[in-house]
C-alpha positions, 0 to 999 in steps of 0.5 A: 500500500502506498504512504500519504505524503502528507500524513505518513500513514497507510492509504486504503484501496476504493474504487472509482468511476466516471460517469458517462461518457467522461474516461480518466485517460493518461499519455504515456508518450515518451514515459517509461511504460511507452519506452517498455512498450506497453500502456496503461489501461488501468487504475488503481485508487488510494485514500488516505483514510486521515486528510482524505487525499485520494491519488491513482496509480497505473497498472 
C-alpha cells in the first residue's frame, strides 16, 4: 500500500468511476511504460483514510 505524503500513514484501496461518457485517460508518450512498450489501461485508487487525499496509480 502506498504512504500519504502528507500524513505518513497507510492509504486504503476504493474504487472509482466516471460517469458517462467522461474516461480518466493518461499519455504515456515518451514515459517509461511507452519506452517498455506497453500502456496503461488501468487504475488503481488510494485514500488516505486521515486528510482524505485520494491519488491513482497505473497498472
Amino acid at each position: 500500500m502506498p504512504i500519504c505524503p502528507d500524513c505518513n500513514v497507510s492509504m486504503e484501496t476504493v474504487e472509482h468511476q466516471t460517469f458517462g461518457e467522461e474516461r480518466i485517460s493518461l499519455q504515456t508518450e515518451g514515459g517509461l511504460l511507452s519506452a517498455l512498450g506497453l500502456s496503461a489501461e488501468y487504475l488503481n485508487s488510494y485514500l488516505c483514510p486521515d486528510c482524505r487525499l485520494v491519488r491513482f496509480y497505473a497498472d
